[in-house]
C-alpha positions as CSV (number, residue, x, y, z in Angstrom):
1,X,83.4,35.2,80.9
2,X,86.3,37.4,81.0
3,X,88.3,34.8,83.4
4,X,87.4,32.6,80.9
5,X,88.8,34.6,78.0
6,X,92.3,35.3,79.5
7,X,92.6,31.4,80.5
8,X,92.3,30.7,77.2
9,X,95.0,32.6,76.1
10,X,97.3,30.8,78.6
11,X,100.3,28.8,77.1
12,X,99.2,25.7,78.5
13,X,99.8,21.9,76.9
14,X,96.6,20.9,78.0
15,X,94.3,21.5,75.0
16,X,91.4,19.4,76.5
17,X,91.1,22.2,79.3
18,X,91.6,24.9,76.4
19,X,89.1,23.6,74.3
20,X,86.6,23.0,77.4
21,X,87.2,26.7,77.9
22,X,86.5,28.3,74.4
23,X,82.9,25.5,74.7
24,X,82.0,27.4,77.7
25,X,82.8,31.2,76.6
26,X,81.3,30.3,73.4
27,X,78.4,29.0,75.3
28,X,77.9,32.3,77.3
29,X,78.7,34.6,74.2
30,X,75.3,32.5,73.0
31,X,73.3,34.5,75.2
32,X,74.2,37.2,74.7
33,X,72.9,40.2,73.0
34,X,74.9,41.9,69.8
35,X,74.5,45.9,71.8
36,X,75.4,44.6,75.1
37,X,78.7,43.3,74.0
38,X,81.8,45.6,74.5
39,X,84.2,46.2,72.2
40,X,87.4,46.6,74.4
41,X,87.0,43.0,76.0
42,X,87.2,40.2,72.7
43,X,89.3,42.6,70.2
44,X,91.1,40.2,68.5
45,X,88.7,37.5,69.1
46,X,88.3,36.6,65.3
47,X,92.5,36.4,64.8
48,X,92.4,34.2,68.2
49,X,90.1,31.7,67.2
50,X,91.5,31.7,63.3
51,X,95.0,30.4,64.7
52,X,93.4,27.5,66.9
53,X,92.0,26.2,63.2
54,X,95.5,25.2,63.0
55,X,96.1,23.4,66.3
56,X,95.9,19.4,65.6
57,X,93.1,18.4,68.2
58,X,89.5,17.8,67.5
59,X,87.6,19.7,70.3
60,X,89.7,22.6,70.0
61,X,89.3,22.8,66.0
62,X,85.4,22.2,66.9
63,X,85.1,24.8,69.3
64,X,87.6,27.5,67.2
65,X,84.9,26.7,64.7
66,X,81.5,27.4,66.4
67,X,82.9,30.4,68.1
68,X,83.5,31.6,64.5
69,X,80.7,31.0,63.2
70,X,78.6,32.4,66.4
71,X,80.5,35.7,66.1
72,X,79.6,35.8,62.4
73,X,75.9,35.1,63.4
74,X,75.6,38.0,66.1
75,X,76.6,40.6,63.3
76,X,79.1,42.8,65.3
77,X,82.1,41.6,63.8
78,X,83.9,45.0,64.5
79,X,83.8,44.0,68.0
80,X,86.2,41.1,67.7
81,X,88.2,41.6,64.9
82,X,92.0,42.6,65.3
83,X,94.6,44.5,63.9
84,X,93.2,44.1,59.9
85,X,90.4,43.6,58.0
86,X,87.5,41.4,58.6
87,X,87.6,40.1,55.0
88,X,91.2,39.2,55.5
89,X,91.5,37.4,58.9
90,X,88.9,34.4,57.8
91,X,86.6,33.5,54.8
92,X,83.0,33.7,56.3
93,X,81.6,31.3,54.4
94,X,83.8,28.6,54.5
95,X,83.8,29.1,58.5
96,X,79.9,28.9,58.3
97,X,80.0,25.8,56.4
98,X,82.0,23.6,58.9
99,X,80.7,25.4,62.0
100,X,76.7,24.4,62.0
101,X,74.3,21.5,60.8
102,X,70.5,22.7,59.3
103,X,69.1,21.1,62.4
104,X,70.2,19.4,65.7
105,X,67.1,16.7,67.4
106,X,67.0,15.2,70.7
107,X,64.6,12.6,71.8
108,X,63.3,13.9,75.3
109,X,60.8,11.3,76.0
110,X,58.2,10.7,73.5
111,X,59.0,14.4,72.2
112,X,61.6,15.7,70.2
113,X,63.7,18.8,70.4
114,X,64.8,20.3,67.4
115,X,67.0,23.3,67.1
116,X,68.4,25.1,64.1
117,X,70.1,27.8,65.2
118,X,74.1,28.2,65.8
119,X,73.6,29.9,69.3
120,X,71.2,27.0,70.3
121,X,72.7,24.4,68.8
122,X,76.0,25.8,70.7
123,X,73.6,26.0,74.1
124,X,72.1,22.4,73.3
125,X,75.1,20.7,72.9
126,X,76.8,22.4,76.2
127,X,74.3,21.2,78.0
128,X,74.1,18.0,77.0
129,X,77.8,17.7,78.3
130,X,77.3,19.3,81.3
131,X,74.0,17.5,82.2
132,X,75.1,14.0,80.6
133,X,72.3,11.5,81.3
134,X,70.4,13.9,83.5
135,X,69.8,16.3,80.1
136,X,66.5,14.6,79.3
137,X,65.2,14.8,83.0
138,X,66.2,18.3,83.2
139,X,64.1,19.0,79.5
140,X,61.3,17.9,81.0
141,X,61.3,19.0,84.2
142,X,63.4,22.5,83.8
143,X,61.1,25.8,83.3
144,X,64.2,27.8,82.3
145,X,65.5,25.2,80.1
146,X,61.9,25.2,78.4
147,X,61.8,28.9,77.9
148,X,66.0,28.7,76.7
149,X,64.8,25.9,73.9
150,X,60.5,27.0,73.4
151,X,59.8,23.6,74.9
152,X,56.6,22.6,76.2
153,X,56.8,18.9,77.5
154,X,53.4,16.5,77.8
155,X,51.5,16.8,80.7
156,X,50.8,13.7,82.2
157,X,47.1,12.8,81.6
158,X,45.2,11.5,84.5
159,X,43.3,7.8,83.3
160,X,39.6,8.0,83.6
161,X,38.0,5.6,86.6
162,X,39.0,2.4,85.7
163,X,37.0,1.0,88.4
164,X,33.6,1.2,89.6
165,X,32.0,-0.2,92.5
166,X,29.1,-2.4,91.6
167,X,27.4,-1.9,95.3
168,X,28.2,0.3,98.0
169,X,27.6,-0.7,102.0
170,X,27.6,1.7,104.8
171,X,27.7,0.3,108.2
172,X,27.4,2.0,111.9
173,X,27.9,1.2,115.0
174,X,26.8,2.6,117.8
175,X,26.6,1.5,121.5
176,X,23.1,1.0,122.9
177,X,22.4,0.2,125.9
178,X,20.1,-2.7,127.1
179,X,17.4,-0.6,128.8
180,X,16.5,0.8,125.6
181,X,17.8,-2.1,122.8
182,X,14.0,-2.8,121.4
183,X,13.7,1.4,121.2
184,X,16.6,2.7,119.7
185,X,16.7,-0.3,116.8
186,X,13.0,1.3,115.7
187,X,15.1,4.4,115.5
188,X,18.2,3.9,113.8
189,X,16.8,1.4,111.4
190,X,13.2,2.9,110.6
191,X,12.8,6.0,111.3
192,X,12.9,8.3,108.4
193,X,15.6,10.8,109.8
194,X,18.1,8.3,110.9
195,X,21.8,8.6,109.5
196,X,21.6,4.4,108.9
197,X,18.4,4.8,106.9
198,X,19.7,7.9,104.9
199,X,22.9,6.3,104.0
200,X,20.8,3.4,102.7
201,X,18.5,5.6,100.8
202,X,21.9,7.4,99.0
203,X,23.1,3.7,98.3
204,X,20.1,2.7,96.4
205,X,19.8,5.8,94.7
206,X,23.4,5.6,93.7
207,X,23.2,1.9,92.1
208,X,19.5,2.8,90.3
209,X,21.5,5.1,88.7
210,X,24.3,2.7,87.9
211,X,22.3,0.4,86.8
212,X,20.2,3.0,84.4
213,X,23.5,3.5,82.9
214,X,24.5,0.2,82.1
215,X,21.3,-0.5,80.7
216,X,21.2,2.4,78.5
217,X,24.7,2.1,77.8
218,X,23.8,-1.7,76.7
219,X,21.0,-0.3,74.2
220,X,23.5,1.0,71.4
């Protein structure tokens, strides 16, 4: 953030790298809390930032503007104010004014984010630079964006069985040999313990039921 701060004060003619910077340091200041910010490293942020107003380029005007504003917001003003007053180096209100919207909504999905809030309307629209189309993938697949934003995306409901099997056929085979054909068939398909008779036994139990269903299901 620092680096960031002393590129922007670099006489440079290239005010879309300028304003790119004050977007980013403006995006970090965001997260920042009001006690954990020093007050030797942005004195004379507020003066700063008032003389870019006067610079004839979009972005930069936009981003002088939220930085305002987002200093304003935090409530440490001594902390980035310069060689006078507060009162005297820019009109608060006015600032506010042209600095935030009541609300900022994105369509992510079938959801919608909203935010209202000059630090996350400042974080929202960063990111949505930064990301570009990938933004909305990222919103919904992100865990730290969610927590950023208080997010919760849909969780995809699994369909009920669409399908149902109207009979169920096991089959076995097994080698037998000749000398004992006529013995082992009584075995495997009558006797009571056989695996081919209990998987026939499961089958018909399993379409009674089905059956019970449908007719019960036909009744209402």
């Amino acid at each position: 953030m620092q680096s960031i701060w002393e590129f922007m004060h670099l006489k440079t003619d290239n005010k879309a790298s300028r304003s790119a910077a004050i977007f980013s340091w403006s995006f970090l200041l965001s997260s920042m809390d009001s006690w954990s910010i020093s007050y030797k490293h942005w004195r004379g942020a507020i003066p700063f930032f008032k003389n870019l107003l006067e610079v004839k380029h979009e972005s930069t005007l936009i981003g002088a503007k939220q930085a305002l504003g987002l200093i304003f917001e935090l409530g440490c003003l001594e902390k980035f104010e310069g060689d006078t007053s507060v009162a005297e180096e820019f009109d608060v209100k006015n600032i506010l004014k042209e600095s935030r919207v009541p609300e900022i909504s994105v369509k992510v999905g079938k959801q919608i984010l909203s935010v209202n809030t000059l630090p996350q309307q400042i974080q929202l629209n960063f990111l949505k630079r930064l990301l570009g189309s990938g933004f909305v993938v990222h919103m919904k697949e992100n865990e730290l964006l969610h927590d950023v934003f208080k997010f919760k995306p849909e969780k995809r409901q699994s369909g009920r069985e669409l399908y149902v099997a109207e009979r169920d056929e096991a089959a076995i085979k097994l080698f037998v040999p000749d000398v004992r054909r006529e013995e082992s068939f009584h075995r495997i398909h009558k006797s009571q313990n056989s695996i081919f008779v209990k998987a026939r036994t499961q089958i018909r139990n399993k379409n009674r039921d089905i059956k019970g269903e449908e007719q019960w299901c036909s009744g209402d």
